[in-house]
N, C-alpha and C positions, 0 to 999 in steps of 0.2 A: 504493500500500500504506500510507505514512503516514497518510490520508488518512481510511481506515479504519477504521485503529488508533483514530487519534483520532476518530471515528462510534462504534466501539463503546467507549471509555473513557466516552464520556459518554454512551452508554445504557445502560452499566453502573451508573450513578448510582443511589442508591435513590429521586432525588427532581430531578428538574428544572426550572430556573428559565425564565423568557423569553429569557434573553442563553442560555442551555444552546440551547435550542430555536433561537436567529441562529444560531449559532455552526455546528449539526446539517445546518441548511438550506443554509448556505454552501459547508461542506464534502462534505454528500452532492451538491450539484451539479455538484464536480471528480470525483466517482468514477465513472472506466470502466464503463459498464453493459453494454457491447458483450463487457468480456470475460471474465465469468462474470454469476451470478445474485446476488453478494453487494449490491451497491448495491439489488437489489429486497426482499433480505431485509432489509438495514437500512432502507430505509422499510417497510417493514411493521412493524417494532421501533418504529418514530420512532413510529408512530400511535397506536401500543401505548400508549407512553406518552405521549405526548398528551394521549390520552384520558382518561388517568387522573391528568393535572395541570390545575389551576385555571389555571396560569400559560400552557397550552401546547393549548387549545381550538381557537383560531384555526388554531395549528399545524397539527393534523390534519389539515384542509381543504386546507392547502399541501402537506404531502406526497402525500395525495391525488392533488389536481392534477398534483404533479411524475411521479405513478407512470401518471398519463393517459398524460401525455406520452412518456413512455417505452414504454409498449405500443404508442402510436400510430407511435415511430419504428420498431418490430417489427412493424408492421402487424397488429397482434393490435387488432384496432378494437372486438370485445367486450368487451373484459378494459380497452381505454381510454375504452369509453362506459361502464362501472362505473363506474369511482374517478372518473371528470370527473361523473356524476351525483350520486355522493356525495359531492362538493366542492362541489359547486354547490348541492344541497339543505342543507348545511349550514351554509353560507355566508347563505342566502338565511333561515333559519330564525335566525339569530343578529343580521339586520337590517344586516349587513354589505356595503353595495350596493358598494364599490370592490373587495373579494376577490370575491363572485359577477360582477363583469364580468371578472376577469381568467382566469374559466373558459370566456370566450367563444371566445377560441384555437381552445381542440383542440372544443369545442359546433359549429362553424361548420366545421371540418375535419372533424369527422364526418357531419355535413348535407349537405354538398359531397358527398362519396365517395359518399354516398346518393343524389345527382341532384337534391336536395333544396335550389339555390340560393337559391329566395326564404326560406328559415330560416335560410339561410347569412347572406343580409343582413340579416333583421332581428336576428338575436345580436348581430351584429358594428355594424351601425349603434346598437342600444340600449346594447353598450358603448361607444360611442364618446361618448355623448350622458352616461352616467354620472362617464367618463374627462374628460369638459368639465367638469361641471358642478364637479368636484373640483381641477381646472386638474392634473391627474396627468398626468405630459407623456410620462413613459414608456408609459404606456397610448392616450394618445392616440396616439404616434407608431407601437403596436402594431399599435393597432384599424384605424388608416389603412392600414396595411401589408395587414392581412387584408383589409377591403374591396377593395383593391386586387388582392388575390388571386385574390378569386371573379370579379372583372371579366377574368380577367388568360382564365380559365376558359370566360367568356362571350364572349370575343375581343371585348369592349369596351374596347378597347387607349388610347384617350385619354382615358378616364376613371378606366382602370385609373392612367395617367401623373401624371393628376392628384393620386391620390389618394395615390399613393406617391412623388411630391416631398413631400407634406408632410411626410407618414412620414419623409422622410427629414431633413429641416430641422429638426422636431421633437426626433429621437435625437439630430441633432449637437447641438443646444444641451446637450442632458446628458452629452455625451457617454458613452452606452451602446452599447460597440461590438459588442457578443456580436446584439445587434438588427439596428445599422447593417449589419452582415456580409450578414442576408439581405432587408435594405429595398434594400439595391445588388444584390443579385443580383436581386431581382423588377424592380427597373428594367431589368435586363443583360435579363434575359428578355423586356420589353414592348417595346422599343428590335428585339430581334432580332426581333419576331415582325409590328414595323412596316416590317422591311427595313432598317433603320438600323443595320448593323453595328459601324462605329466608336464610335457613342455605346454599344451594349451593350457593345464591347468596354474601351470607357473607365471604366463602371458595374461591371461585372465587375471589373477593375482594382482598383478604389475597394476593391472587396469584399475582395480580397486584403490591401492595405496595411491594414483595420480589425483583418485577423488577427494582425498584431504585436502588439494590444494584448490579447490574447486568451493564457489559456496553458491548460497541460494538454493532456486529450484533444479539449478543444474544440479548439483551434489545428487539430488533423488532420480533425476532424468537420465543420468548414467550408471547409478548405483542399478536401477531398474534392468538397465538394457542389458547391465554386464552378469549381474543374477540370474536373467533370462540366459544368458551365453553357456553359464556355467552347467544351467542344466540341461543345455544342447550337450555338450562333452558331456556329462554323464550319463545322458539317455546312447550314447554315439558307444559309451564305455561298459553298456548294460549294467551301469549302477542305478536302478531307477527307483528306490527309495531316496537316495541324495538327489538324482533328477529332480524328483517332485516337491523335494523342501524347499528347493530355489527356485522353482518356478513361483511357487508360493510366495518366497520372498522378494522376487519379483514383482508380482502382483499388490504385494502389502506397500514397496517401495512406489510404486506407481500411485498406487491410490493417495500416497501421503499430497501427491501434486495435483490431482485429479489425471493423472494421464492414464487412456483410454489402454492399455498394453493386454487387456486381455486375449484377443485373437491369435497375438503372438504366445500365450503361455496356454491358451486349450489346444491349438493346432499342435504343441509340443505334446501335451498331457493326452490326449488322443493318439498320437501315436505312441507310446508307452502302452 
């Protein structure tokens, strides 16, 4: 609720600066969107005015972006191929090549869902190649993660491996652990789906201790996902009494934020 407050004090402004515009981005990223609609009405506010400051252009296209993403984790994938095309067209039209690669994310997350993997690689390998050329390490540690992803998809499991050490080596050096959270869970997953129980269950782990450094609704939004994970590897490891405690715990983590994760822990609990 602080949080909020402070989102709308400073779109209540008659006029907004760049540091107004950091300051919007930072804070609308801590606001619960799982539970209500106000986080999507205040980016829609944020673009608003945006748009109509000289100082906060660029802005737009980031919230944009941030509003992708959040339809994307609603599974509303029309309403997240909107605002990622109009972040990306705007981005691309202002000549801005390190903001149009970091709409490659959710671009190659919606290619994928469409069956559509080789657009999936080349978004994500042409960000990676932009994310070089800038030596942007958070981007690069991103774009490895995705590639990694879509491999993970193609059960190209040691390429996938490959791709998401770097991922991962990359984020610790800056340490960005809101990333590191699920560059260790895609290991946890690649590890489990080569047989390798201990190392996903060790990677897994990893993913856990990155969430101390995490706060808000994030801490539960990931504690969720990576519970959910844990009991992927143990159902994968025919432990399905520990499966089913973390699926559970999953589920209890999720509710703590209102997030909707049940489909992902019955489809698990069902196959058990």
């Amino acid at each position: 609720m602080v949080r909020v407050l402070f989102c709308q004090d400073i779109l209540d402004k008659s006029s907004l600066s760049e540091d107004d515009f950091r300051q919007l981005d930072s804070a609308l990223f801590q606001v619960n969107y799982y539970l209500s609609n106000t986080a999507i009405a205040l980016y829609h506010r944020a673009i608003q005015q945006a748009d109509q400051s000289a100082d906060g252009s660029k802005y737009a296209g980031i919230f944009e972006l941030r509003l992708a993403d959040i339809y994307w984790d609603f599974e509303k994938l029309d309403s997240s191929s909107y605002y990622i095309d109009l972040a990306a067209a705007r981005f691309k039209a202002s000549g801005d090549e390190l903001a149009y690669a970091r709409t490659a994310n959710i671009r190659r997350l919606i290619k994928a869902a469409e069956g559509d993997f080789l657009a999936a690689h080349e978004i994500s390998f042409d960000a990676l190649h932009v994310f070089e050329k800038y030596g942007n390490k958070m981007g690069i540690g991103i774009a490895n993660r995705d590639i990694a992803s879509i491999m993970i998809h193609e059960k190209k499991y040691q390429e996938a491996l490959a791709y998401c050490t770097k991922s991962i080596v990359t984020l610790e050096s800056i340490d960005y652990w809101y990333e590191l959270v699920f560059s260790h869970q895609r290991m946890a997953i690649i590890y489990r789906n080569l047989g390798d129980f201990q190392k996903a269950l060790s990677f897994l782990q990893k993913g856990i201790a990155a969430c101390y450094q995490l706060e808000g609704f994030r801490v539960y939004q990931a504690v969720a996902k990576l519970y959910w994970t844990r009991g992927y590897i143990y159902e994968a490891a025919g432990k399905y009494d520990q499966a089913i405690t973390c699926l559970d715990s999953s589920v209890y983590f999720a509710h703590q934020i209102n997030l909707s994760f049940d489909r992902w822990v019955y489809d698990s609990k069902g196959r058990i």
